[in-house]
Phi, psi and omega in degrees: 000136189293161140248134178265120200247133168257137181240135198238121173227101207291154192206127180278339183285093208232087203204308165220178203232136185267010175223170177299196167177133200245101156081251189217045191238152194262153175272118201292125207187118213266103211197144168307151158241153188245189146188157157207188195223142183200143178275171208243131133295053198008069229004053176291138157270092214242170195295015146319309155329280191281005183288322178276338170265343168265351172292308162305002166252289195315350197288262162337320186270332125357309198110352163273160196245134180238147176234112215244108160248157152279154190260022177248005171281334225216109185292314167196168187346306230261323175277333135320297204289327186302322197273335169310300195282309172306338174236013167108319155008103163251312183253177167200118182259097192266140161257125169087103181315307167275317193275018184216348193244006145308322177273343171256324184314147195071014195324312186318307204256030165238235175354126166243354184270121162352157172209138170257125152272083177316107166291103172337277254132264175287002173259355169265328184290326199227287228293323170315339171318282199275112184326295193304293174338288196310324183293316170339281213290289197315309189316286206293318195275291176327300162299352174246143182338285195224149166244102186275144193213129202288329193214151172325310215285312160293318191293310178301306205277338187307314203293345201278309206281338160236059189290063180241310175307152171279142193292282179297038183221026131264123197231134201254138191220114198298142170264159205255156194233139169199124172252139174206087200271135180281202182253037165282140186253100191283351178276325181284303195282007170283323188263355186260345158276036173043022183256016184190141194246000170260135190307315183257114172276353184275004173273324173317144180229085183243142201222107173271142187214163220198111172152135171313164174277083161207179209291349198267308167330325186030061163301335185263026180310312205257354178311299207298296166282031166251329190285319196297329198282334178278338170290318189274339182206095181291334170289003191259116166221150181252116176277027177003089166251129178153190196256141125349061187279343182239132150318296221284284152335358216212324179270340181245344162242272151019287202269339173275343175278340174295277164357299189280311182309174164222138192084050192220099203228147185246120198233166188276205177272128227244131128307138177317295177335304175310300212280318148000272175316307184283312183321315208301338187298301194305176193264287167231217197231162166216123160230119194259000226273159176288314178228140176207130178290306172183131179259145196271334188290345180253071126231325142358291181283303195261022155294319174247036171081039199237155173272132159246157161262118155268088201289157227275113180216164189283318202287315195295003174241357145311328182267318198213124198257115195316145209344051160239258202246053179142159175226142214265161188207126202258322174201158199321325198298309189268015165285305197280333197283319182266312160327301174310292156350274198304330153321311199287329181213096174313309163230074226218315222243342161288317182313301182295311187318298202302267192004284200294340161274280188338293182298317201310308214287321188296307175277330189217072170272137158301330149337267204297342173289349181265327177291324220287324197289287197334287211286355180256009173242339163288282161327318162255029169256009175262354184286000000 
């Protein structure tokens, strides 16, 4: 007798649906199912997202059939664990320990179907800050089958932060990078928006930063020594790209520092393909970030032959090791002092890109990331 399996894999990134679906009823099809779940940046796409979309094409290319909800659709457990039970649900694959783990907590006397809890990043990182949050997360960790974590650097604070959990029910699974850069020109769409006045791109030197706009992110870490490096050398610019994800920040911080700097220009969130396409441009990549679980954009870049700069954080030395496939920077000031360098010596500067394809290619292949999740969705639909 076949089994058929449903998988839920909840996603506030509530954007595509990875199966057919009549209201909110499954369309019948003699095949496994799938569904899952993640909380939503109103429906920004940051590499949480695309992470979550390539798990649903392995999925999907498989024989399962998935369904990406949100968990802010579902006013509370108990109208969950009813839509779960009305649809069938053998599995539920949640992203983000709190904003998907609101629905889960307290899982015993709700949920009744098994679950994987996907750690982000920021919710082990910022959202563990805060006590109430932190209970949110234990609750929802508690209850779940399994936890998945991208890098060593999550799997030590996942252990700091429950060492209660069994260890071997945490499974670390690298994310895999595919790059597909369209024929967007950031350099065209720099002269043709007036945002930059020289004729010649091969004189541009642009430093990309990649990433929704809010405070764990810090994009504006590096203005000030970038507004100083562009007065003295106008071919130098720092590129902002992504959506305006915290308002309130982006209106009291963010957009008067952008505004006050100089080379320093901000454009807004790019189809992926676009956003490629300019890493592919650019001189090198920048992460500036306060925290990071494992960024999908420096793998991005050196998928795509780009040097990163990386600021010296624990998830950012999972990815890049200080000149070996990239450089790592503790403050702007030895941010400007190691760029220059690397200006100075071209190839000096070929040597990281090649490490960093090398390594990228090596370590976050989509194959193995697609056997690792089949086979860790088998598993646990089979415990």
């Amino acid at each position: 007798m076949e089994v058929r399996w449903k998988i839920i894999l909840i996603s506030d990134f509530l954007t595509k649906l990875f199966y057919v679906i009549e209201g909110l009823r499954w369309t019948e099809f003699e095949m496994p199912h799938v569904v899952i779940v993640v909380p939503s940046l109103k429906s920004t796409k940051n590499g949480n997202f695309y992470t979550v979309d390539r798990i649903g094409n392995y999925l999907t290319d498989n024989g399962y059939t998935c369904l990406l909800v949100d968990p802010k659709s579902f006013s509370s457990k108990e109208e969950f664990q009813l839509f779960v039970e009305t649809e069938g649900v053998d599995l539920v694959f949640g992203i983000h320990a709190y904003k998907s783990g609101c629905i889960f907590q307290d899982a015993g006397s709700g949920i009744s179907v098994p679950y994987i809890l996907m750690l982000g990043g920021t919710d082990i990182n910022e959202y563990s800050k805060d006590p109430a949050q932190l209970e949110v997360m234990t609750k929802a960790v508690d209850g779940a089958r399994h936890l998945v974590v991208f890098g060593t650097t999550m799997l030590l604070k996942t252990k700091e932060l429950w060492p209660c959990y069994p260890s071997e029910h945490i499974k670390e699974i690298k994310q895999a990078v595919i790059v597909k850069p369209s024929l967007f020109s950031l350099f065209d769409y720099l002269t043709s928006n007036h945002l930059i006045k020289t004729s010649a791109s091969s004189t541009l030197k642009i430093f990309l930063l990649v990433g929704g706009v809010r405070p764990v992110k810090d994009p504006v870490y590096l203005f000030d020594i970038f507004s100083e490096w562009h007065k003295q050398d106008d071919s130098v610019f720092l590129i902002v790209v992504g959506p305006k994800v915290d308002l309130q920040y982006c209106e009291e911080v963010f957009s008067p520092a952008v505004d006050s700097a100089y080379g320093v220009i901000y454009i807004s969130e790019l189809p992926l393909a676009d956003v490629h396409a300019a890493i592919k441009e650019s001189f090198a990549l920048v992460n500036s970030s306060k925290s990071e679980g494992m960024s999908l954009a420096i793998l991005e870049a050196m998928k795509l032959k780009t040097l990163v700069f990386v600021r010296d954080i624990p998830g950012n030395h999972d990815l890049v090791e200080d000149g070996y496939n990239g450089i790592v920077f503790n403050t702007p000031f030895e941010f400007h002092q190691k760029a220059l360098s690397v200006l100075n010596n071209p190839d000096h500067r070929k040597k990281l890109i090649s490490q960093g394809f090398e390594y990228v290619t090596k370590n976050h292949n989509p194959d193995d990331e697609q056997q690792a999740y089949l086979s860790f969705v088998h598993e646990s639909l089979q415990c």
